[in-house]
ZAMARGU-4260 file (C-alpha; in steps of 0.2 Angstrom, whole numbers, plus 5000, padded with zeros to 4 digits):
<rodrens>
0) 4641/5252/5424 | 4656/5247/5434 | 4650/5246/5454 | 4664/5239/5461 | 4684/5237/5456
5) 4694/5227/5466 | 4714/5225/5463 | 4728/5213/5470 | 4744/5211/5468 | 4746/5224/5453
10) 4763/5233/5453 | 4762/5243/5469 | 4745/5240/5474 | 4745/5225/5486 | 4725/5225/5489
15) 4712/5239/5483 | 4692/5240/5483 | 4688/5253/5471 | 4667/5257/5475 | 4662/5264/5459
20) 4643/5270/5454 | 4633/5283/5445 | 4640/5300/5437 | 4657/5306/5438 | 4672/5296/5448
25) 4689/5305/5451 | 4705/5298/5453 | 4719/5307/5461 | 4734/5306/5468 | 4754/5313/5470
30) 4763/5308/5455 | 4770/5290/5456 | 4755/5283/5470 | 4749/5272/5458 | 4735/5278/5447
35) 4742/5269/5432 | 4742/5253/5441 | 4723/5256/5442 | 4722/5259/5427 | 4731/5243/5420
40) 4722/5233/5430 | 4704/5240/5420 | 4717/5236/5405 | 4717/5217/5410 | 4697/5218/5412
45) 4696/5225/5393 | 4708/5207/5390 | 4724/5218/5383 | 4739/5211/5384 | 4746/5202/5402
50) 4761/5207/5406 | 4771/5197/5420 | 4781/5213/5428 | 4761/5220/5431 | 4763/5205/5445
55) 4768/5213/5463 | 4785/5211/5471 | 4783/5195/5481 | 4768/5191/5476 | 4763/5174/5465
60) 4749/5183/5453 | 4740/5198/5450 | 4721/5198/5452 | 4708/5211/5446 | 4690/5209/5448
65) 4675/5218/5444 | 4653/5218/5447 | 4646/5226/5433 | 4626/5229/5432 | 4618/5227/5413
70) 4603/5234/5411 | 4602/5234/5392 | 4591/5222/5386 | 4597/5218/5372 | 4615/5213/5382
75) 4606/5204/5393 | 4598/5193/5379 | 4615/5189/5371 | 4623/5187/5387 | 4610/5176/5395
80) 4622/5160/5399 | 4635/5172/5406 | 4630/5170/5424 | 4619/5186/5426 | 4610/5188/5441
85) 4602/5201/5446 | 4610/5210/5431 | 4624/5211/5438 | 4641/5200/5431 | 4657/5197/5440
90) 4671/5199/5428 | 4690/5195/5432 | 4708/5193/5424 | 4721/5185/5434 | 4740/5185/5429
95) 4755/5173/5437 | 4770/5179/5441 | 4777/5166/5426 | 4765/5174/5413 | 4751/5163/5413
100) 4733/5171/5410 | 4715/5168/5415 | 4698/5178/5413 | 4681/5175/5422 | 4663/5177/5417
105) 4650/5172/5431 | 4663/5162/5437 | 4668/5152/5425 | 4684/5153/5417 | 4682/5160/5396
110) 4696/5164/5383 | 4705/5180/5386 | 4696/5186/5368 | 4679/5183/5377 | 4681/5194/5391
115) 4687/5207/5378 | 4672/5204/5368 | 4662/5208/5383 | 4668/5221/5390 | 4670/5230/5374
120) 4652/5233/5375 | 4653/5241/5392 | 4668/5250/5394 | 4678/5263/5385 | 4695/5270/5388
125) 4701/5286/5381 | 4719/5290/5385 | 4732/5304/5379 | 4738/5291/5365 | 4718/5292/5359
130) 4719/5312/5356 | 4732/5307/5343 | 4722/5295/5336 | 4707/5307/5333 | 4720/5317/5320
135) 4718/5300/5311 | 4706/5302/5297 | 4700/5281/5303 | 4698/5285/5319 | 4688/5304/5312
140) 4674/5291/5300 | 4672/5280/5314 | 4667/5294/5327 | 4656/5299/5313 | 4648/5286/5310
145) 4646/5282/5329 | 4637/5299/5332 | 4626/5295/5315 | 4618/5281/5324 | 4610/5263/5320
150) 4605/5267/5303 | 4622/5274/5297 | 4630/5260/5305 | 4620/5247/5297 | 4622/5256/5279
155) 4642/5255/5283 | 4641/5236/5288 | 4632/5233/5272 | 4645/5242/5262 | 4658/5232/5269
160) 4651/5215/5266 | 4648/5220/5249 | 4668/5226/5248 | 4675/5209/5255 | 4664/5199/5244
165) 4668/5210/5225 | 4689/5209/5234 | 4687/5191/5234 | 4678/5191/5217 | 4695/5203/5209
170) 4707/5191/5217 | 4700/5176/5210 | 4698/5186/5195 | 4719/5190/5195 | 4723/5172/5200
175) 4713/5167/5183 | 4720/5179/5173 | 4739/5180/5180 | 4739/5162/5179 | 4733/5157/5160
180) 4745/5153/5152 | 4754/5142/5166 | 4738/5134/5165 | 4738/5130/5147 | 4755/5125/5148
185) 4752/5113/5163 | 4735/5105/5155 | 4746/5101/5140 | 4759/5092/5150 | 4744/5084/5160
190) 4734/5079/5145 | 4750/5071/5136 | 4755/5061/5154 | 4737/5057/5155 | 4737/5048/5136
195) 4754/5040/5140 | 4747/5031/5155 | 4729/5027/5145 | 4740/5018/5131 | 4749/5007/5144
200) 4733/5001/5150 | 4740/4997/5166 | 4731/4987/5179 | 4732/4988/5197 | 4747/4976/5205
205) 4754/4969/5186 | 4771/4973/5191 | 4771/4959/5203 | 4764/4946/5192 | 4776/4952/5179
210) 4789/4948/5193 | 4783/4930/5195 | 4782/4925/5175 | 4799/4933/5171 | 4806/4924/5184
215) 4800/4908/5178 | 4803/4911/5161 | 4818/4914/5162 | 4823/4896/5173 | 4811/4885/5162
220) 4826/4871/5161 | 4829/4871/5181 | 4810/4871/5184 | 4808/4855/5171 | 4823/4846/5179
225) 4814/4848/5194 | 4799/4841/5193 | 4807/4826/5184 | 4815/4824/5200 | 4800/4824/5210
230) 4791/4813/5198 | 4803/4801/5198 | 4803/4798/5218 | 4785/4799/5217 | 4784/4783/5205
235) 4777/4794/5190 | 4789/4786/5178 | 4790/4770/5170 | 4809/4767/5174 | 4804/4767/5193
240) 4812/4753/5202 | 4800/4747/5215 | 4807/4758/5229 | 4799/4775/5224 | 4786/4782/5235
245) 4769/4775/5224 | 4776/4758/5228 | 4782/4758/5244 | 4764/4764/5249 | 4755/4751/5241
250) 4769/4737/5249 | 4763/4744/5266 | 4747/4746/5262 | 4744/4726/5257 | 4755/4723/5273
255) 4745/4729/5284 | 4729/4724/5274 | 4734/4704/5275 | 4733/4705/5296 | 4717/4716/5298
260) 4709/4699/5301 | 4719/4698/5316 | 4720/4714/5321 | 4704/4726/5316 | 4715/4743/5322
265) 4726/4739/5308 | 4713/4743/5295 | 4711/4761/5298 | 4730/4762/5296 | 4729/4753/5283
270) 4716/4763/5273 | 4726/4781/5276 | 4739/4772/5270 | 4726/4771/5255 | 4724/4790/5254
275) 4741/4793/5254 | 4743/4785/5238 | 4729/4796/5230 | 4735/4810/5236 | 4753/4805/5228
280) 4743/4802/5212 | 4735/4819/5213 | 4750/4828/5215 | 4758/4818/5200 | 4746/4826/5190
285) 4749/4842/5196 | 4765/4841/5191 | 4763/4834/5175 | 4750/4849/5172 | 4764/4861/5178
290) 4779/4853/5167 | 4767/4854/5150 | 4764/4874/5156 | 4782/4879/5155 | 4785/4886/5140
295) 4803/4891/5137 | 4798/4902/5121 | 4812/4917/5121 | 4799/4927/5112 | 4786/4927/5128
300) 4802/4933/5138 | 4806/4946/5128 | 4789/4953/5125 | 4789/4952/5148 | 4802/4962/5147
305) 4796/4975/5137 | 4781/4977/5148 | 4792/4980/5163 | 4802/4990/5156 | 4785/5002/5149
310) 4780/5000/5167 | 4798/5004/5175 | 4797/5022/5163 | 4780/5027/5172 | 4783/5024/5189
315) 4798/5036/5189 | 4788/5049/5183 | 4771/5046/5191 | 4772/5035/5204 | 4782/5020/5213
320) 4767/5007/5210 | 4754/5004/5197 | 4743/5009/5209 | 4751/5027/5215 | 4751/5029/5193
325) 4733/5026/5193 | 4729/5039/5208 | 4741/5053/5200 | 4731/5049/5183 | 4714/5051/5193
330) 4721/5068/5202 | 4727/5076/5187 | 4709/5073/5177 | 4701/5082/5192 | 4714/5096/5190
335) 4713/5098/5170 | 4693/5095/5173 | 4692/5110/5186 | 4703/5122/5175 | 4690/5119/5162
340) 4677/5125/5172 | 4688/5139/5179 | 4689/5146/5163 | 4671/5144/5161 | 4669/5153/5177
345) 4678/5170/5172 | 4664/5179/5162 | 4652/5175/5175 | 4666/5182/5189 | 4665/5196/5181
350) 4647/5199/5179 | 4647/5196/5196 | 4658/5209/5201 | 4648/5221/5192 | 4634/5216/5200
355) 4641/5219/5218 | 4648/5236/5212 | 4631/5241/5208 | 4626/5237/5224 | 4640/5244/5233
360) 4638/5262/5224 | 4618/5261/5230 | 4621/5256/5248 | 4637/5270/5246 | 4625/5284/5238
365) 4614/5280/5254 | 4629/5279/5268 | 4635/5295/5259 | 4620/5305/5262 | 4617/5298/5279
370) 4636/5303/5286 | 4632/5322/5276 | 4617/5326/5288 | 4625/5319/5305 | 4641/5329/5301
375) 4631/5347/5301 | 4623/5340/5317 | 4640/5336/5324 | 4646/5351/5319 | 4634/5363/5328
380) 4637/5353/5345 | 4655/5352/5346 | 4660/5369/5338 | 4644/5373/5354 | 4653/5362/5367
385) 4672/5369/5362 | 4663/5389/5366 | 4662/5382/5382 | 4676/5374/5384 | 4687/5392/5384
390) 4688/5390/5363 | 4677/5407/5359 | 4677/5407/5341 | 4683/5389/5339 | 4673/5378/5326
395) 4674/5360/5319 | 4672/5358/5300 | 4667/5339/5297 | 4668/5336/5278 | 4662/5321/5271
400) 4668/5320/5251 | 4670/5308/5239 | 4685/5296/5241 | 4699/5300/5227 | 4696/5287/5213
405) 4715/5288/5212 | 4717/5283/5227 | 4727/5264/5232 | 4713/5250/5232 | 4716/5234/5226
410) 4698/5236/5218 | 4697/5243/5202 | 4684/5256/5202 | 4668/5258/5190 | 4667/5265/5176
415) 4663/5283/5184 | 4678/5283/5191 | 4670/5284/5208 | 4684/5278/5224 | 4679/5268/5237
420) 4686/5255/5252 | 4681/5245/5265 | 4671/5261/5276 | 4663/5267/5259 | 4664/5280/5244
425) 4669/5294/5258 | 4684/5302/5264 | 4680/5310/5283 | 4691/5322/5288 | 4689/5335/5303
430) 4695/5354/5301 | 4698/5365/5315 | 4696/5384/5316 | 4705/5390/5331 | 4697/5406/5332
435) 4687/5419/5322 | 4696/5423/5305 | 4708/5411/5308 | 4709/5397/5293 | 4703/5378/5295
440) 4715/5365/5296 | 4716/5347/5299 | 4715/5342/5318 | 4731/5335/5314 | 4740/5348/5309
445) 4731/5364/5317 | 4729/5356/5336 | 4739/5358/5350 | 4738/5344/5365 | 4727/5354/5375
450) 4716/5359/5361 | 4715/5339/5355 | 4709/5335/5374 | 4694/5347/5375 | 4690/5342/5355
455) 4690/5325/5361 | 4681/5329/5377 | 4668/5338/5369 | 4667/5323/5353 | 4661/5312/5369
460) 4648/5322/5375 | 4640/5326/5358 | 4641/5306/5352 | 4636/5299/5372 | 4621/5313/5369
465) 4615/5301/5353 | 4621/5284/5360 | 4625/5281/5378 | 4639/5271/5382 | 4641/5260/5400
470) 4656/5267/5405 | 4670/5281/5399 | 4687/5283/5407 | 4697/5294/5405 | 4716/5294/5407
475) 4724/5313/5409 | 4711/5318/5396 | 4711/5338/5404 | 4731/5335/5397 | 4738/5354/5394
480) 4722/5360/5401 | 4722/5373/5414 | 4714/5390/5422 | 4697/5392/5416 | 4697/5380/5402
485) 4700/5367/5417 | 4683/5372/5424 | 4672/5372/5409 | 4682/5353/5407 | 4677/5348/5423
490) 4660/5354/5420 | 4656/5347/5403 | 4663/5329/5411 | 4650/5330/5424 | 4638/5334/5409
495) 4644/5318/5401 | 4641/5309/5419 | 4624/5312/5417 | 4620/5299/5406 | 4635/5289/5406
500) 4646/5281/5422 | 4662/5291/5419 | 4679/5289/5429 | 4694/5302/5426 | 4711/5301/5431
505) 4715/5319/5433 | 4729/5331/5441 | 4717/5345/5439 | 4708/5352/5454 | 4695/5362/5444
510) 4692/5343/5437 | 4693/5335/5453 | 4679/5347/5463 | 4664/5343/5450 | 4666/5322/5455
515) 4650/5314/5463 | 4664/5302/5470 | 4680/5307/5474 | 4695/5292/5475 | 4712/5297/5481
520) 4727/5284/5479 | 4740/5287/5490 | 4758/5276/5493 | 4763/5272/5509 | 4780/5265/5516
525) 4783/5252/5530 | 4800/5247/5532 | 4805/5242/5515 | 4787/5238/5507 | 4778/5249/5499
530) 4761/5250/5494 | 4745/5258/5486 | 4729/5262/5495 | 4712/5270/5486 | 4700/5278/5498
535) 4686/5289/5499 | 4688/5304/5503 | 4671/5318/5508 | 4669/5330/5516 | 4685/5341/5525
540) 4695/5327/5516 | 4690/5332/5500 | 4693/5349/5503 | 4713/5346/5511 | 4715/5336/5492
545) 4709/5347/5480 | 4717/5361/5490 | 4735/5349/5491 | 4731/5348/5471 | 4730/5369/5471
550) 4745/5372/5483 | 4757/5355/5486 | 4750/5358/5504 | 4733/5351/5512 | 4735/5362/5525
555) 4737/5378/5518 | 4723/5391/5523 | 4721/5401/5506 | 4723/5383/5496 | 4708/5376/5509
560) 4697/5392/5505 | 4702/5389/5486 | 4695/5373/5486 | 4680/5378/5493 | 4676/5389/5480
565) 4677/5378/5467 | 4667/5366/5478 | 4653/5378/5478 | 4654/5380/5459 | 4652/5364/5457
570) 4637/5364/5468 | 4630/5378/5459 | 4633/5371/5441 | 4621/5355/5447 | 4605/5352/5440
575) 4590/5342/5447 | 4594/5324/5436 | 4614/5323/5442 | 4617/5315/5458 | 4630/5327/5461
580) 4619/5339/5478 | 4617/5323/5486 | 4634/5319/5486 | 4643/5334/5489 | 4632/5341/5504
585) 4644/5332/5514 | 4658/5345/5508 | 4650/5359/5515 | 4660/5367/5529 | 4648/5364/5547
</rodrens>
C-alpha cells in the first residue's frame, strides 16, 4: 500500500504531498489542474519511460517519491536487502531536465528495470487505453488465469517452459534439416582441403628455413669466394706470405714473450696474444667445415623450389603462415567432426520433441480443466456484479476451447491435430450479452466505452475477491458512465477498497462521494507562474466539490444539498469492515 506520494517539479506541479492510506482515494479536479501530472509521476514509480518535457518549466529535474508499507511475507523475504524497515520502503525516480534518469530503493540508487520489477508487485494501473485491451483475447486468458489462482498459474508456467524448450528443439531441428546438403557440400570441400594440407606435411615456420637454403643455394660460388678470402687473411692457406693474421700473432706473441723476463706484465699480454691465435684456428675450421657444406647441386635447388612453391599454393588458400594453415586445418576438423555428431543428434532431437509434446499435452489437459471451472465461477460474479452496476440482464460468457490446430505456430502440432502456444492448448474469449434475449458477442465487438469500464470495473472486484493486490488505480475508469450507473460504480470501487488500496481519478461526483479520502488538485496563477496544489478536503469542503462537480458552482444551494445526498448514500451503503463512517462523519452538516 502507497501511504504517502510526494511530487516535484513534474509539469505543473512545483511541490505536492499526496497522504495516501486504506480504502478508496479520489482524485479530482477542473479539467487541465493537473491530475495527469499525478499520474505520470506513479508512471515514473512503475519505471515507464522518462520523458524530459515531464520536467517543470525552470526547474532542473523532476522528483517523485513514495513510502510504501509491505506487509506480505513472502515480499518481505525476497525483498530483504531492499532497505525495509518497519515494512515500510522508500521508492523514487528522478528525471533531469537533459533526460537523464535515476530510481531509488531504500535509498540506494537500482536500475530503472529494478524499481519496475518492484513495484509491479504492488501497484497496478488500469486506464481507459486498458478497457481496450480487455477486447484483446491475451489480455481475456491472462485475467483468467489471474482470477483461477496459484494452481492455474503454475500449470500455465509449466506449459510455457515446456513450449520454449520443444521451439528450440524444432528450430534446431529446421537448421538440421534446411541446412543438409550445404553441409554435405561443405564437409566435402573441408575433407579434400584437409587431405591436401596432410599430404604436404607441413611443419610449423619451414617457410623461413626454406628462405634461408634457397638463398644460399642459389649464391654457392659467392659464398665459396668468400671464405677463400677470409681464409687467406686468416693464414689458412699454404700460399700465405708471412703477413697474414696466424702470423702476425705469433711474430707478436714471441715479441712480447722474449722480454717477459724484464717485464712480468708483459706476459699476460703475451699469452692473450696466445688465445687469439686459437681462436683464429678455430674459426679456420669453421670455415673450412662451411666451404665442404656448400653444395651447388642444381637438383637440390630445384627440388627447394618446388616446396615453396606447394607451400606458396596453401597459404593463399588457407592461411598466410604455415602456422595459420595448421590452425584453419585444426578448425575445420572440429567443424566436419561436430556435423558428424549433428547428424547423429537429429533422431534423438526428434525423440525429444516428442517427449516434451507428451508432456505439454498432460500439463495442457490439466491447465485446460483448471481454466474451465474458474470461468463458470467468473462468470457468475461478473454477470452478478454487472446487475449492479445498471446492466439488468447483462451477462459474461467466458469460453475456454480448444486452440485451432490450424492456427499459425511455428510448432508443428501432434498427431491429434491438437493447437497449442506459448499460454496452452486454449483459446479465452469473453462474450457479452447486453440484455435479456439479446445475442452474445465478443467484448470487442458488442461493447460500447461505458459498458467496457464497468465490465472492467466489475473483472477487478471479482479477481481482487480471489487475490488481493497492494494497490489499483484507476485512470477515468467510470469513462461514459453516468446517472445511476455512476453510483453502483462508485459503490462497487468502495467494495473493491475493501481489501485493496484503491485511488481513482474521476469526473464523477456519484464516484467522488463514496471516497474514504478525498484529494482535490487545483491550479493556481501568480503573475506568470503557474502551479498545481493537492489538498485535502473534509467536511463543508468536500461538500462545495462534489457539489462544483454536479453544478460548475461550489456555491450553488440545490448543487450543496445534492451533494449531501449522495454523501448520506454513501454513508448508508458502509459496512462495519470499511473505514469509510470514520472518515466521512466529518462530512456531516453541524
Amino acid at each position: 500500500m502507497i501511504e504517502e506520494l510526494r511530487i516535484r517539479g513534474v509539469g505543473v506541479i512545483e511541490e505536492a504531498t499526496l497522504p495516501l492510506g486504506p480504502g478508496l482515494t479520489v482524485l479530482t479536479g477542473e479539467t487541465g489542474a493537473g491530475k495527469t501530472m499525478v499520474l505520470s509521476g506513479i508512471g515514473l514509480l512503475l519505471g515507464r519511460r522518462a520523458d524530459p518535457a515531464l520536467v517543470r518549466t525552470g526547474m532542473d529535474r523532476a522528483l517523485v517519491e513514495g513510502i510504501v508499507s509491505v506487509s506480505r511475507e513472502d515480499l518481505l523475504a525476497k525483498w530483504e536487502d531492499l532497505g525495509i524497515e518497519d515494512g515500510q520502503l522508500i521508492i523514487g525516480r528522478s528525471i533531469t531536465a537533459e533526460g537523464r534518469s535515476r530510481a531509488f530503493l531504500g535509498g540506494r540508487s537500482v536500475p530503472v528495470a529494478t524499481l519496475a520489477e518492484v513495484t509491479a508487485e504492488l501497484v497496478a494501473v488500469h486506464g481507459q487505453s486498458d478497457q481496450q485491451r480487455l477486447t484483446q483475447p491475451a489480455r481475456q486468458s491472462d485475467l483468467l488465469d489471474t482470477f483461477a489462482g496459484t494452481e492455474v498459474l503454475a500449470l500455465r508456467d509449466e506449459f510455457t517452459v515446456a513450449y520454449d524448450r520443444l521451439s528450440a528443439i524444432c528450430r534446431e531441428i529446421a537448421d538440421l534439416r534446411a541446412g543438409g546438403r550445404e553441409r554435405e557440400l561443405e564437409m566435402e570441400t573441408l575433407a579434400r582441403a584437409l587431405a591436401e594440407i596432410d599430404a604436404a606435411q607441413i611443419v610449423a615456420g619451414e617457410e623461413n628455413e626454406l628462405d634461408v637454403n634457397r638463398a644460399r643455394l642459389a649464391n654457392v660460388s659467392s659464398l665459396r669466394d668468400a671464405v677463400a678470402e677470409a681464409q687467406a687473411c686468416l693464414g689458412g692457406t699454404d700460399a700465405g706470405d708471412g703477413d697474414d693474421v696466424l702470423a702476425m700473432l705469433d711474430t707478436a706473441a714471441k715479441a712480447l714473450e722474449r722480454v717477459r723476463d724484464l717485464d712480468a706484465t708483459t706476459a699476460p699480454i703475451a699469452e692473450r696474444l696466445r688465445q687469439a691465435t686459437r681462436e683464429v684456428i678455430d674459426i679456420l675450421g669453421e670455415l673450412g667445415h662451411y666451404e665442404s657444406a656448400l653444395d651447388g647441386d642444381p637438383n637440390l635447388l630445384a627440388a627447394l623450389e618446388e616446396r615453396r612453391s606447394v607451400l606458396r599454393g596453401l597459404m593463399k588458400r588457407y592461411g598466410a603462415t604455415t602456422e595459420e594453415i595448421l590452425e584453419w586445418a585444426e578448425s575445420a576438423r572440429s567443424r566436419v567432426t561436430g556435423w558428424s555428431s549433428l547428424e547423429d543428434r537429429l533422431p534423438q532431437l526428434e525423440a525429444d520433441a516428442v517427449g516434451v509434446v507428451q508432456k505439454m499435452l498432460g500439463v495442457g489437459r490439466s491447465l485446460t480443466a483448471g481454466r474451465q471451472e474458474a470461468a463458470r465461477r467468473l462468470e457468475q460474479l461478473v454477470s452478478a456484479e454487472l446487475a449492479g452496476l445498471a446492466m439488468a440482464g447483462a451477462s459474461i460468457e467466458v469460453r475456454v476451447e480448444p486452440r485451432a490446430a490450424d492456427s499459425p505456430s511455428p510448432l508443428p502440432r501432434d498427431l491429434s491435430g491438437t493447437g497449442y502456444g506459448r499460454g496452452g492448448c486454449d483459446a479465452v474469449s469473453m462474450w457479452l450479452t447486453a440484455h435479456a434475449g439479446a445475442p452474445a458477442r465478443p467484448l470487442g465487438a458488442g461493447a460500447s466505452g461505458g459498458e467496457l469500464s464497468r465490465i472492467m470495473l466489475a473483472l477487478e472486484v471479482a479477481i481482487a475477491g480471489s487475490e488481493p493486490a497492494g494497490t489499483l488505480v484507476f485512470d477515468e475508469v467510470d469513462a461514459g458512465v453516468g446517472g445511476r450507473a455512476a453510483v453502483e460504480v462508485g459503490r462497487r470501487l468502495a467494495r473493491l477498497a475493501r481489501t485493496t488500496q484503491v485511488l481513482v481519478v474521476t469526473h464523477l461526483p456519484q464516484v467522488a462521494a463514496f471516497a474514504d479520502r478525498h484529494l482535490v488538485v487545483e491550479k493556481a496563477a501568480t503573475g506568470k507562474v503557474t502551479a498545481t496544489t493537492v489538498r485535502v478536503v473534509e467536511g463543508d469542503d468536500r461538500r462545495r466539490e462534489i457539489a462544483r462537480m454536479l453544478a460548475g458552482l461550489e456555491d450553488s444551494e440545490a448543487a450543496t444539498t445534492h451533494a449531501e445526498e449522495l454523501l448520506q448514500l454513501a454513508r448508508e451503503s458502509d459496512t462495519p469492515e470499511t473505514p469509510r463512517k470514520r472518515a466521512q462523519r466529518s462530512t456531516r452538516p453541524a
